[in-house]
C-alpha positions as CSV (number, residue, x, y, z in Angstrom):
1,X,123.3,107.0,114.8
2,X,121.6,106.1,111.2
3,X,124.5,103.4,110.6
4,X,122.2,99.9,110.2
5,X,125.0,97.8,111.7
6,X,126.4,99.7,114.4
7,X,129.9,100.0,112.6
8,X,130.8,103.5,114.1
9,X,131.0,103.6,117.6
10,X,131.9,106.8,119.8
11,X,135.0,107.5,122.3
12,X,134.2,109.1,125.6
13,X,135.3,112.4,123.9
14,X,132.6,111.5,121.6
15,X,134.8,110.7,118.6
16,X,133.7,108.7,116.3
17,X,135.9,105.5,115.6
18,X,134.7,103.0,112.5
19,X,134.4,99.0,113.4
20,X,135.5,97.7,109.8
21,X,134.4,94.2,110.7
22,X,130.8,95.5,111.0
23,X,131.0,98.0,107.6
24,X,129.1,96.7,104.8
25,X,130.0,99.5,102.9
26,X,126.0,100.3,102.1
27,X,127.0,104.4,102.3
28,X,124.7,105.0,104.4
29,X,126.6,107.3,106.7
30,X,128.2,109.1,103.5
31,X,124.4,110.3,103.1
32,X,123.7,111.2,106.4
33,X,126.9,113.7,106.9
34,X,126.0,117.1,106.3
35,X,129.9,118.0,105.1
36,X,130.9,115.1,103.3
37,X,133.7,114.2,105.3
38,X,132.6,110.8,105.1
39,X,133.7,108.7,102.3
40,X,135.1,105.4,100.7
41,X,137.6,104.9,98.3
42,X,135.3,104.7,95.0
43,X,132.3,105.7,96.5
44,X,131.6,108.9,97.4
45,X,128.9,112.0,97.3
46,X,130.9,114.0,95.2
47,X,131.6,111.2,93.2
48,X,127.5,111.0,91.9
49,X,127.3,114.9,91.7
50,X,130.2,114.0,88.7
51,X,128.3,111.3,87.3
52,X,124.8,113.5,86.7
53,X,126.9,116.7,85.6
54,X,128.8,114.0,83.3
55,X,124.9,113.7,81.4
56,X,123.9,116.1,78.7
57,X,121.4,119.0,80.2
58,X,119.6,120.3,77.1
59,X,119.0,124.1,77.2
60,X,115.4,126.0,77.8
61,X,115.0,126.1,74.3
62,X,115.0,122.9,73.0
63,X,111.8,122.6,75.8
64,X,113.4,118.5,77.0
65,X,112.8,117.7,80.5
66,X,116.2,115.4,82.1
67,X,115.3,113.9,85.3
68,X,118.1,112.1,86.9
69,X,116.9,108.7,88.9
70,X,119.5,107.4,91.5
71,X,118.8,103.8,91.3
72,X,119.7,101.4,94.8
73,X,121.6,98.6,93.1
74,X,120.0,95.8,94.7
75,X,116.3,96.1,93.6
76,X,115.5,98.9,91.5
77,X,118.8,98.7,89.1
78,X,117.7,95.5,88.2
79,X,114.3,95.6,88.1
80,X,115.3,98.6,85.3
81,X,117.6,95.8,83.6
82,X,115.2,93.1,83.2
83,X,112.8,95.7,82.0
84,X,115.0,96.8,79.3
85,X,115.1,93.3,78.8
86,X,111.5,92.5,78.3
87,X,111.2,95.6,76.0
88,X,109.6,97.8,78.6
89,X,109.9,100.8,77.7
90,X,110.0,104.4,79.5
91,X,110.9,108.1,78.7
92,X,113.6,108.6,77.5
93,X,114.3,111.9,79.2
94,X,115.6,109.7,82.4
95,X,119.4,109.4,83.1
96,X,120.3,106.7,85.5
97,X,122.2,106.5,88.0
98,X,123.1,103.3,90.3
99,X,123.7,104.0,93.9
100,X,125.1,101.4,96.5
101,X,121.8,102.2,98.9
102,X,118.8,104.7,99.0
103,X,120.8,105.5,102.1
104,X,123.9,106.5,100.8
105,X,122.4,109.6,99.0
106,X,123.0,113.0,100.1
107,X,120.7,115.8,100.7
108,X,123.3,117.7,98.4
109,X,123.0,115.2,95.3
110,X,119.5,116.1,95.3
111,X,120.1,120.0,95.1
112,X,123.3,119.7,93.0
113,X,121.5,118.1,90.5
114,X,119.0,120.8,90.7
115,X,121.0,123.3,90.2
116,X,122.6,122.1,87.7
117,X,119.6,121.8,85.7
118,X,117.5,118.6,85.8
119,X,114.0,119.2,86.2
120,X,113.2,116.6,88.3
121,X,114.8,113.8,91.0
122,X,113.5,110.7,91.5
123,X,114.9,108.3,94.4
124,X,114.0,104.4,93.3
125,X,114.9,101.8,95.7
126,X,114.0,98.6,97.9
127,X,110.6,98.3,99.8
128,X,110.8,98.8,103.4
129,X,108.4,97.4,105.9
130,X,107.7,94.3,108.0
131,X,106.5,92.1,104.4
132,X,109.7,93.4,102.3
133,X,113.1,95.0,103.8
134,X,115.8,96.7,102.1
135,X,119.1,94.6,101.8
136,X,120.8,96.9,103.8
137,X,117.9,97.2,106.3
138,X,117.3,100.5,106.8
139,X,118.3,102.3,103.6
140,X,115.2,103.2,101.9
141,X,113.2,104.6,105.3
142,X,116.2,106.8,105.4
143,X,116.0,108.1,102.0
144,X,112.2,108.9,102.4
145,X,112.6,110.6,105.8
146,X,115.7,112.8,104.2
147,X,113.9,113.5,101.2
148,X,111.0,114.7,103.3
149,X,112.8,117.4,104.9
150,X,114.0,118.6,101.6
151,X,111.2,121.0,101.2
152,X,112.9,123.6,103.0
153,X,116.3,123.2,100.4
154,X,114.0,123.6,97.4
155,X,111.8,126.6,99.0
156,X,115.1,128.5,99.4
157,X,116.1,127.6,95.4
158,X,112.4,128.6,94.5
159,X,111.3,125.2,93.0
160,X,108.4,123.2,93.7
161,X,108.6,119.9,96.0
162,X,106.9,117.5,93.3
163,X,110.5,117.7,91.7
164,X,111.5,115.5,93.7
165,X,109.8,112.1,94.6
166,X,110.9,108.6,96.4
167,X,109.9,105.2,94.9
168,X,110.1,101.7,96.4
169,X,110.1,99.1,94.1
170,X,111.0,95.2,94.2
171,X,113.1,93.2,91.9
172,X,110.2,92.3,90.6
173,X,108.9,94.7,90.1
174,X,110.0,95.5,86.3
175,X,106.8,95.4,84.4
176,X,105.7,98.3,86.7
177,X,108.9,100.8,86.5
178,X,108.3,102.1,83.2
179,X,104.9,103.5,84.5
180,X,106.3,104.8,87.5
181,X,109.0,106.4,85.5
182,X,106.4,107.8,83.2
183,X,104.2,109.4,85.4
184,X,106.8,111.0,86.7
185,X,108.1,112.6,84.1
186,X,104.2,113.7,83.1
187,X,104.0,115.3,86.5
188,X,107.3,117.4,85.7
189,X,105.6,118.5,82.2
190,X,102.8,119.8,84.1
191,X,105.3,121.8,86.3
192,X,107.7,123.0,83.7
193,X,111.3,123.1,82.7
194,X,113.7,123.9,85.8
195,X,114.4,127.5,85.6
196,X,117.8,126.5,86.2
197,X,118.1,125.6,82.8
198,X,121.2,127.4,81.1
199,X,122.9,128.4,83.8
């Protein structure tokens, strides 16, 4: 139902069957199964949970935030680029992560990452609306209605929702990122380490 270009159609048993002249490989199915049985060859859910356990957690102690920001490669990876490239700067508690679409991430790299101690999430990708669309033209809408059933996921792991926040941002958008980023990562100081942290 969520895929953009109706690439998955259904039998009469209700099967699904994929139409791989209509994929454009945005993921956005791959975020939308709730058992990750969907997939591609060097793209996959489990694939970014690897990535962000891949990144240094530092411990309660040493009292460092790590927020992991999943970054849609179409808009908000570069608008991170050219602001590393204009000397922008931003905190450098942030790991980053490129993801083929908003759309393609799951529910489950949101808590994984979590749990595995980040303090806080952050979603960037490409506007949505009638002035701006996302390249893959539903993506970003997606992400912002998953993430805002995600509540109930981080009620049941005891943390508070403002760890985890969607941002739309153009590709030219990169004099502004660094704020975004920033503010953030202020709002998770306020909150507090992840009392995940050393697990």
């Amino acid at each position: 139902m969520e895929c953009p270009f109706g690439a998955i159609d259904e039998q009469e048993d209700g099967y699904p069957i994929l139409n791989p002249s209509r994929c454009r490989r945005c993921g956005t199915c791959m975020g939308a199964c709730p058992v990750r049985t969907i997939s591609f060859d060097n793209y996959s859910v489990d694939m970014i949970n690897q990535m962000a356990s891949a990144c240094e957690i530092p411990d309660e102690f040493e009292e460092k935030p790590r927020i992991l920001l999943l970054a849609c490669e179409n808009d908000a990876y570069p608008a991170l680029d050219m602001a590393g490239i204009n000397r922008h700067t931003f905190s450098a508690m942030v790991r980053i992560i490129p993801v083929r679409c908003l759309g393609s991430v799951s529910l489950l790299n949101v808590s994984e990452g979590l749990s595995k101690g980040y303090d806080g999430v952050t979603l960037m990708g490409c506007k949505s609306g009638d002035d701006y669309q996302c390249h893959f033209i539903k993506g970003s809408a997606l992400a912002k209605e998953r993430m805002g059933k995600i509540e109930e996921t981080l009620s049941s792991m005891m943390l508070e929702p403002e760890r985890v926040q969607t941002m739309e941002v153009a590709i030219s958008d990169s004099a502004k990122v660094g704020k975004l980023i920033d503010d953030f990562v202020a709002n998770i100081d306020v909150i507090g380490l992840n009392p995940f942290k050393g697990f």
